[in-house]
C-alpha positions as CSV (number, residue, x, y, z in Angstrom):
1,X,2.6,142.1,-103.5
2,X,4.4,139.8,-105.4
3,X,5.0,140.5,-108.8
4,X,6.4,137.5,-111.0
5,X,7.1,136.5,-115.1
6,X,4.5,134.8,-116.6
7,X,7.1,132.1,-117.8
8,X,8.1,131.8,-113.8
9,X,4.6,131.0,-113.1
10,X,4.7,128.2,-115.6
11,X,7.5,127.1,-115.1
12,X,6.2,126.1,-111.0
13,X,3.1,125.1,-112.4
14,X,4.9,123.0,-115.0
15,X,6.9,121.5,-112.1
16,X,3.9,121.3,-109.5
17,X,1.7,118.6,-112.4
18,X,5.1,116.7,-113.0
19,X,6.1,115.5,-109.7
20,X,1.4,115.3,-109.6
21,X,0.4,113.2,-107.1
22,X,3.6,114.3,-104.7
23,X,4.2,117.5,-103.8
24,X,7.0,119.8,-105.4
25,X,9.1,122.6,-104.1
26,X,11.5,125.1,-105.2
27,X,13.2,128.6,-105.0
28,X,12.9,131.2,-107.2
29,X,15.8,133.7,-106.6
30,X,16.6,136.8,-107.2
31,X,19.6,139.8,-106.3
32,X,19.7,140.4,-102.9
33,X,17.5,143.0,-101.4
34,X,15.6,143.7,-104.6
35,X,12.6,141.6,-103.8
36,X,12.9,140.6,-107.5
37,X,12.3,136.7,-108.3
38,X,14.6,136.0,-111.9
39,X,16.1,132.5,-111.1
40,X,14.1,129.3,-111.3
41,X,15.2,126.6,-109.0
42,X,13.4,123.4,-108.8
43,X,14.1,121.4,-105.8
44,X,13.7,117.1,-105.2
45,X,11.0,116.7,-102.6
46,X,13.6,114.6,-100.2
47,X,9.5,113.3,-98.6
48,X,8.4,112.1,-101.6
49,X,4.7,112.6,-99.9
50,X,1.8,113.7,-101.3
51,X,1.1,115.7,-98.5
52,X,4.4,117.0,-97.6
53,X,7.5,118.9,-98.8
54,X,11.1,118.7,-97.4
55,X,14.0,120.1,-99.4
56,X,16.4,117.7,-99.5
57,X,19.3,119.0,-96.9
58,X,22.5,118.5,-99.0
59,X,20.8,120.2,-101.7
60,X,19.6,123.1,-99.7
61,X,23.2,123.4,-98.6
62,X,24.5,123.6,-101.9
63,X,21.9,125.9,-102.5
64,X,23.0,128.4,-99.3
65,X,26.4,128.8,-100.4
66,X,25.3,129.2,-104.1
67,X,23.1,131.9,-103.4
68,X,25.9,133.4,-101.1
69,X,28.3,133.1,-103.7
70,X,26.3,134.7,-106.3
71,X,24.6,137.5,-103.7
72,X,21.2,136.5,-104.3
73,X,18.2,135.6,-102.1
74,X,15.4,133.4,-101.8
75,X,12.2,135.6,-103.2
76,X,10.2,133.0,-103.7
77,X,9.8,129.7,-102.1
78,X,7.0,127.6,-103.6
79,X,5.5,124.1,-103.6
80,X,1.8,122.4,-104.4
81,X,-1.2,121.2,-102.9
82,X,-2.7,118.0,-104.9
83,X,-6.0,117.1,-103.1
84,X,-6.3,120.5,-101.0
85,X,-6.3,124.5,-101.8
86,X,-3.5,126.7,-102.1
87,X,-3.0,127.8,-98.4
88,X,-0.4,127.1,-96.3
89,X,-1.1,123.9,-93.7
90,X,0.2,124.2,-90.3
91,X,3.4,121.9,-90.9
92,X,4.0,124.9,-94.0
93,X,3.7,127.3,-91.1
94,X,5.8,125.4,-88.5
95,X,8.7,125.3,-91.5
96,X,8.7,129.3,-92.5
97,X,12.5,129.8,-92.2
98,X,12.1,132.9,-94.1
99,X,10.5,136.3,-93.3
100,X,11.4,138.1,-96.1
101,X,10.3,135.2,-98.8
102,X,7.3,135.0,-100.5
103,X,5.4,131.8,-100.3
104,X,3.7,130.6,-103.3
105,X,1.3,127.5,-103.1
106,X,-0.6,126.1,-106.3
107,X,-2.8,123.5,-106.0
108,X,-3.0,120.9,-108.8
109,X,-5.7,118.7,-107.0
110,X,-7.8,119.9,-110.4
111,X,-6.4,118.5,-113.6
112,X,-7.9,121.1,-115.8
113,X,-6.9,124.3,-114.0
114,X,-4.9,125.1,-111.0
115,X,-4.9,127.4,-107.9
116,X,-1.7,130.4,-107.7
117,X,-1.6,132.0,-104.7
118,X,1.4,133.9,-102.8
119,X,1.8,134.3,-98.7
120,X,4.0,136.0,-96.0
121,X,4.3,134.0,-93.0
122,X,6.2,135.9,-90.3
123,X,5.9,134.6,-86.7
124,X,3.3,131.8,-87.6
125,X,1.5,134.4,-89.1
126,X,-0.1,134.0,-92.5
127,X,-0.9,137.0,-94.7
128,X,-2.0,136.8,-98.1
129,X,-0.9,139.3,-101.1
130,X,-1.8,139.7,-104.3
131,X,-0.2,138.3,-107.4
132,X,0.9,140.7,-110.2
133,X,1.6,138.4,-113.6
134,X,4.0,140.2,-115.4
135,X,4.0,139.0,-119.4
């Protein structure tokens, strides 16, 4: 289960309609080994695709040692869907670098609402969990 501050939820879904009609990624992180997502970290989509994310690889670098530095992990690695559901795609899959993460994809292919939903994918395998919303 994932359970995640109201204001991080915004603040993805706040990222996920401004970078609407391409997709947008980040990282929320949080002290290692507490499964605990407190840092927001939006990242540039290096695709610049509407149907496809890439962190940008100098800025995931940076990223790595910062998270090193500061001994914290990636909880949360999220990006958006904007003409298609919130469930991972096989190129999502294919790019799963991390077990331990929780995946959270929100669709902003409706302007009036959106889709939040979180995943595990461990060896190409896709599990959905439920979201707890902490206020």
């Amino acid at each position: 289960m994932l359970r995640i501050r109201r204001e991080l939820v915004d603040e993805i879904v706040a990222h996920a309609r401004r970078d609407h009609p391409d997709e947008a990624c980040g990282v929320i992180a949080g002290p290692a080994g507490t499964d605990r997502p407190e840092r927001f970290i939006p990242m540039v989509n290096a695709a610049r695709s509407p149907t496809f994310y890439q962190f940008d690889s100098a800025e995931d670098f940076r990223l790595y040692r910062e998270l090193e530095s500061n001994d914290e992990e990636r909880v949360v690695i999220y990006h958006s869907h904007t003409a298609t559901e919130a469930y991972p795609s096989r190129t999502d899959v294919n790019i799963a670098g991390y077990p331990e993460a929780h995946y959270v994809l929100v669709s902003t292919r409706d302007p009036d609402s959106h889709d939040f939903r979180s995943y595990r994918i461990v060896d190409g395998e896709i599990t959905e969990e439920p979201v707890d919303i902490l206020d």
